[in-house]
C-alpha positions in Angstrom: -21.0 15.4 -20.2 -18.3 14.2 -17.3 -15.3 16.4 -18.0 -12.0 14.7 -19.1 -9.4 13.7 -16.0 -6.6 16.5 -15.8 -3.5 13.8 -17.0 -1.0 16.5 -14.5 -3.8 16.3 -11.5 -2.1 14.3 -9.0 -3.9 12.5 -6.4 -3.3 10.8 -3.3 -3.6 7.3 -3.2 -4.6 5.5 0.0 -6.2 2.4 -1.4 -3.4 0.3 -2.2 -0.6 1.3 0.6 -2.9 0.5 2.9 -3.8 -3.0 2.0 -0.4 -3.5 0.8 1.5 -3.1 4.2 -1.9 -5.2 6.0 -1.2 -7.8 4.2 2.8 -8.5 4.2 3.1 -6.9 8.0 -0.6 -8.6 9.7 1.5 -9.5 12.9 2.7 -5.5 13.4 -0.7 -4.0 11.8 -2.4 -6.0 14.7 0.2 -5.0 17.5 0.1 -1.9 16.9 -3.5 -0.8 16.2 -5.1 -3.8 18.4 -2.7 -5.0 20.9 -5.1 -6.9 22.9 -6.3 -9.0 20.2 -2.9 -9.2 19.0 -2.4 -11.0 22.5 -4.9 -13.9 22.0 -3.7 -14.7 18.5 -1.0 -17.8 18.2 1.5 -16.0 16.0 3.5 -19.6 16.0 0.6 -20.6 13.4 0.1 -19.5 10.0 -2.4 -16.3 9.3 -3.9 -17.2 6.2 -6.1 -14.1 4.2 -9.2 -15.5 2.4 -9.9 -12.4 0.2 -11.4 -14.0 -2.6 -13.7 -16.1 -0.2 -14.7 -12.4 1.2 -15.4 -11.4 -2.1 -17.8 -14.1 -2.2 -19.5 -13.5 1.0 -20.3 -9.8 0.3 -21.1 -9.5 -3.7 -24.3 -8.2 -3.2 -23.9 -6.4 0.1 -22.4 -3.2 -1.5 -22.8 -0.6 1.6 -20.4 2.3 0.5 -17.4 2.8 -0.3 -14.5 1.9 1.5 -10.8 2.1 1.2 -9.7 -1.7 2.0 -10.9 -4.7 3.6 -9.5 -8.2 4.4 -10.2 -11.7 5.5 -8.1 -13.7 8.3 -8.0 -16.7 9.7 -5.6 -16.9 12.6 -5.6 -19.5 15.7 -6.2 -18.7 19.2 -3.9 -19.0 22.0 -4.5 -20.6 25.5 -5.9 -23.8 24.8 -8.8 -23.0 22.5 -7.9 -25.3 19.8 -9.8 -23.0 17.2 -9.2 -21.0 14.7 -11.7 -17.7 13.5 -12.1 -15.2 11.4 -10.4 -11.6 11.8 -12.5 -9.3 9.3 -10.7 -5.7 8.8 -12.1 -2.5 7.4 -10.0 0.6 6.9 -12.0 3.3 6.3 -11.0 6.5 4.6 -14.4 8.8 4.9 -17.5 9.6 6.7 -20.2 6.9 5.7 -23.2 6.8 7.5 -23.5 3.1 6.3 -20.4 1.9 7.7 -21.8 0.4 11.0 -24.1 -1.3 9.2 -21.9 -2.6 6.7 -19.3 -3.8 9.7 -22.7 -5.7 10.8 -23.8 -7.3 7.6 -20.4 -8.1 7.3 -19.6 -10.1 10.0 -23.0 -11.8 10.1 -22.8 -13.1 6.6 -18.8 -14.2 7.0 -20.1 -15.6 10.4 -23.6 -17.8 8.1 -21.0 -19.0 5.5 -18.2 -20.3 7.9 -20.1 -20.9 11.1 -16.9 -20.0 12.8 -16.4 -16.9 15.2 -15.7 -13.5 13.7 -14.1 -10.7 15.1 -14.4 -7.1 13.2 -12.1 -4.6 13.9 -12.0 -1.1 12.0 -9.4 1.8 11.4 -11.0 5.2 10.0 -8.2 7.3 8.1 -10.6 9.9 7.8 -10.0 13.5 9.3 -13.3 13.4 11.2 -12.5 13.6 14.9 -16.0 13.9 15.5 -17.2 10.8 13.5 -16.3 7.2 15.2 -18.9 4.9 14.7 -18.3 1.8 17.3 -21.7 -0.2 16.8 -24.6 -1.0 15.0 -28.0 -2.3 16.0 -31.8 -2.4 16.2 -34.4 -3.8 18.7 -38.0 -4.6 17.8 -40.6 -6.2 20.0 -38.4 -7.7 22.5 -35.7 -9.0 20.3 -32.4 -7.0 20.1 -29.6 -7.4 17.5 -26.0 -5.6 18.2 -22.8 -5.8 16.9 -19.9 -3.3 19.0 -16.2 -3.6 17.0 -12.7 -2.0 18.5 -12.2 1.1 16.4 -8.8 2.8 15.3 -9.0 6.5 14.4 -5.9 8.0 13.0 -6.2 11.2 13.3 -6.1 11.0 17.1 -2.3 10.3 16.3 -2.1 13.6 14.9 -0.2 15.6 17.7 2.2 12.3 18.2 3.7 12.2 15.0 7.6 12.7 16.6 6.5 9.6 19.2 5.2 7.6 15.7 8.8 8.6 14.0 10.6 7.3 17.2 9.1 3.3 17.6 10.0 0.4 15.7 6.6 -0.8 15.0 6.5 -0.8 10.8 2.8 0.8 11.6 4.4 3.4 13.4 5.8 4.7 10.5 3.2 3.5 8.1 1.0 5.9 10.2 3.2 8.8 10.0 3.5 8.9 6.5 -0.2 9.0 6.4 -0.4 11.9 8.8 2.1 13.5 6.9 0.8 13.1 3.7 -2.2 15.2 4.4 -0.9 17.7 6.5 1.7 18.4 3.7 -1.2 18.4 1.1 -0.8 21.2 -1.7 3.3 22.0 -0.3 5.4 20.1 -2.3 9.0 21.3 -0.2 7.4 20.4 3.1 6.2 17.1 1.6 9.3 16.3 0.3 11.6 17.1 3.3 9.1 14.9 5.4 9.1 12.0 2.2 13.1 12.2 2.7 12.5 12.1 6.5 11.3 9.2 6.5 12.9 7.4 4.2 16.3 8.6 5.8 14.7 6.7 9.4 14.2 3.3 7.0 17.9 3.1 6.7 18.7 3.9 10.2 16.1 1.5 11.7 18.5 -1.3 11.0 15.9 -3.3 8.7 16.5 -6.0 6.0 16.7 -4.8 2.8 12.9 -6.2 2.0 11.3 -4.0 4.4 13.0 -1.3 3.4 11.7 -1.7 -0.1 8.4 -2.9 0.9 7.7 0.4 3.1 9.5 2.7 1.1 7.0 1.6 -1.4 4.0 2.2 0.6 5.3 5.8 1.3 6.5 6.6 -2.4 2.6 5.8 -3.2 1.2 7.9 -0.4 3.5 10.8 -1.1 3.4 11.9 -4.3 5.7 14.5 -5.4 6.5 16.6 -8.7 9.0 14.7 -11.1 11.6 17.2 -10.3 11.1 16.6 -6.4 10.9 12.5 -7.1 14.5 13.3 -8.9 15.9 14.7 -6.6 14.7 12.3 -3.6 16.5 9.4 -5.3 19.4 11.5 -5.4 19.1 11.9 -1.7 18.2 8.6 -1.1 21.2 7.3 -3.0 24.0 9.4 -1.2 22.3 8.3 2.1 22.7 4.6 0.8 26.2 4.9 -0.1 27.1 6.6 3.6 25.6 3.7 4.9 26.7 1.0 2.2 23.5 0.0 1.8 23.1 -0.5 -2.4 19.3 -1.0 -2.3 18.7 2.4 -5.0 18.4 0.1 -7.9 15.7 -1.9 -6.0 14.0 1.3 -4.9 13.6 2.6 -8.5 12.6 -0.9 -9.6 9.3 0.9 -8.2 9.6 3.5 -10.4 9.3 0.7 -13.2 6.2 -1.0 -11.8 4.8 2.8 -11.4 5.6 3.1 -15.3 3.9 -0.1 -16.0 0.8 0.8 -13.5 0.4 4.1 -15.6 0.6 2.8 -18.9 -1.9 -0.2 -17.6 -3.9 3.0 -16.5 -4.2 4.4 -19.8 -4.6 1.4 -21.5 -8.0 1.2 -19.6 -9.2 4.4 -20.3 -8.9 3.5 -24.4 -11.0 0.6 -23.2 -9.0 -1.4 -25.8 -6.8 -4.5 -25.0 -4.4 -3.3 -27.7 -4.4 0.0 -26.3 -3.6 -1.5 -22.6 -0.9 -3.6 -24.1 0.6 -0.6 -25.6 0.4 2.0 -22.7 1.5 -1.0 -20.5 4.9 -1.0 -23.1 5.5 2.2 -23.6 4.8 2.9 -19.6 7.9 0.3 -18.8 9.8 1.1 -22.0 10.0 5.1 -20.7 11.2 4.0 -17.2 14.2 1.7 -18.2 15.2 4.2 -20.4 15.4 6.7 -17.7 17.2 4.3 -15.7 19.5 3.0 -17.6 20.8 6.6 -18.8 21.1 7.4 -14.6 23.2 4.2 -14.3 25.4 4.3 -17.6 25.3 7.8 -19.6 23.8 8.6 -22.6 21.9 5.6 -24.5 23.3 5.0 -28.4 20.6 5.0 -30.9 20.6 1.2 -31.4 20.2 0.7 -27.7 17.1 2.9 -27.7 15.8 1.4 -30.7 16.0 -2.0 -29.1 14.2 -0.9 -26.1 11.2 0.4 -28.3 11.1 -2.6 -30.2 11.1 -4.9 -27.7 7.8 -7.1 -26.4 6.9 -6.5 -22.9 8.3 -9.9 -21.7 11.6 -8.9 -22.8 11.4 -5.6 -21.0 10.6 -7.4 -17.9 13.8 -9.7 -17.9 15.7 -6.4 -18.5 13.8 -4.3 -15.8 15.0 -7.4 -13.6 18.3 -7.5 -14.9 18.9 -3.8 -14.1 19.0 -4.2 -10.7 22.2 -5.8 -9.9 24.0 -5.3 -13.9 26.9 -3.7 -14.0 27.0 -2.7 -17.8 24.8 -2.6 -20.8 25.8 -5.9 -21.9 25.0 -7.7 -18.4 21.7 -6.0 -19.1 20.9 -7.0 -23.1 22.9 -9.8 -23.0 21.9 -13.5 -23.6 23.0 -14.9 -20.4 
C-alpha cells in the first residue's frame, strides 16, 4: 500500500515557474542563457510557442521525466527569409535518457515540419558532474549525431551576488533557483533571501506586470511556513508604501489563485468532480476571507455567510474586485 501524502509536507515546485517565466519573458530566457542564438533571431517578428503541436509530435516518445519543455517558432535575421523551430528542455535531474530524448525529439519535430530545428537544454539539476551535450550512434558506415548548446545552473552557484546585480529577468529567475535550494530545510535564511529579492523587484524600476509576474515565479519556488508568508507580505507592503508602489493587493491576488490551485488539488485526489468543485470553492472562499479581514477588519457574520454561500463565479468577480476596492460595498456591490 502507497502511504498517504503528509498534507503539511511542503515541496518545492520547479515545474511550473520554470515554464511560466519561458513563456511570458522568451526574448530574455534566450539572451541570457543563449546569447548567440539570441543574436540570429529577428526579435522585430512574432515568437509564436506551438505546445500543443509538441504534444503531438512526441505522445508516444515518453523518454523520462522532465521538468518543462516548449515549442518555438521564431524568424531568422540576415536575410534568411525563414522561420524554424527552437525546441527547449529544462531539465531538473540526472536522466541517462535525456540525450536521447533531445535527439528523438528534434528528429520527429524536424519529420512533421520539415523545417530546421534547433535544441537547446538547461539542466537545473545539482550534478556538476552530469552535462550531457550529444547523442549518437554509428553502424556500418553510417553515422547519426545530434550536439545541442547546454545550460547548467549550478555553474552559477558561486555568482549569485553578480545574478542579483543585472537586469536580465533570468538573472534573477536564476537566483531564486539557486537560492531556493541552498536555503532548503532553513526557513529564516529562506525567507530573508525570499524578501531579498523581492525588495530588488521594486528597486529595478520595472512595470508593475513584471513585478507581479516574477514575484510569482519566486513565491512558487520559495515556499515558506504560513507564519513566514505573513510576515513577507507585511514586509513587502511597507516596502511598497516607501516606494508608493500599491501593487500588495495584486501580489496576494496570488495567494487567491494559490487557494484555488489547492483546493483544485484536493478536488483531484477525491477523484470526484463534485469534490474538485468544492475544494476549488472552499480553496478561493478561505483566501478572500483572509484578505478582506487584512484590508477591512473583522468580517460580520452575514458577510462571511455570503462568502460561503456564494458559487465560484461570484467569488471570482469579488477576488477581482478586491484588488483596487476601497470598502466592502465596492467589493459585494452590484456595480
Amino acid at each position: 500500500m502507497t502511504d498517504a501524502p503528509n498534507p503539511n509536507l511542503i515541496i518545492d515546485d520547479y515545474d511550473t515557474p520554470w515554464k511560466t517565466a519561458l513563456v511570458r519573458y522568451f526574448p530574455e530566457f534566450m539572451a541570457f542563457y543563449f546569447p548567440e542564438a539570441y543574436a540570429k533571431i529577428d526579435w522585430t517578428k512574432p515568437h509564436l510557442f506551438l505546445d500543443k503541436e509538441l504534444a503531438q509530435v512526441v505522445q508516444d516518445a515518453e523518454l523520462g521525466k522532465r521538468i518543462a519543455d516548449c515549442l518555438v517558432q521564431v524568424e531568422l535575421l540576415h536575410g534568411e527569409q525563414e522561420w524554424i523551430y527552437i525546441h527547449i528542455e529544462i531539465q531538473g535531474q540526472r536522466d541517462p535518457a535525456f540525450a536521447e530524448r533531445m535527439f528523438v525529439y528534434n528528429y520527429r519535430i524536424y519529420d512533421r515540419y520539415r523545417r530546421r530545428v534547433a535544441s537547446f537544454a538547461l539542466l537545473t539539476d545539482d550534478n556538476d558532474d552530469w552535462q550531457p551535450m550529444s547523442f549518437g550512434y554509428e553502424t556500418l558506415g553510417c553515422r547519426v549525431i545530434i550536439e545541442f548548446p547546454v545550460v547548467k545552473l549550478s555553474r552559477y552557484a558561486d555568482k549569485i551576488q553578480e545574478l542579483l546585480g543585472e537586469r536580465n529577468s533570468f538573472a534573477l529567475v536564476t537566483a531564486a533557483h539557486l537560492l531556493t535550494r541552498r536555503t532548503k530545510g532553513d526557513d529564516e535564511r529562506r525567507y530573508a533571501a525570499k524578501l531579498r529579492l523581492a525588495r530588488l523587484l521594486y528597486e529595478r524600476g520595472w512595470d508593475k506586470q513584471r513585478i507581479i509576474d516574477l514575484f510569482a515565479i519566486i513565491d512558487w519556488m520559495m515556499h515558506l511556513s504560513a507564519e513566514l508568508e505573513q510576515r513577507l507580505l507585511g514586509d513587502i507592503n511597507t516596502i511598497e508604501r516607501s516606494k508608493a508602489m500599491p501593487y500588495i493587493t495584486s501580489v496576494e491576488r496570488i495567494g487567491i489563485q494559490k487557494g484555488l490551485l489547492l483546493g483544485m488539488q484536493e478536488g483531484e485526489q477525491r477523484g470526484m468532480q463534485q469534490g474538485m468543485q468544492q475544494g476549488m470553492q472552499q480553496g478561493e472562499t478561505a483566501v478572500i476571507e483572509r484578505l478582506l479581514t487584512r484590508r477591512f477588519g473583522a468580517l460580520s457574520d452575514a458577510v462571511r455567510a455570503r462568502l460561503h454561500q456564494a458559487t465560484l463565479e461570484q467569488l471570482d468577480i469579488w477576488a477581482d474586485r478586491l484588488l483596487d476596492a476601497a470598502s466592502l460595498d465596492e467589493v459585494f456591490g452590484d456595480h
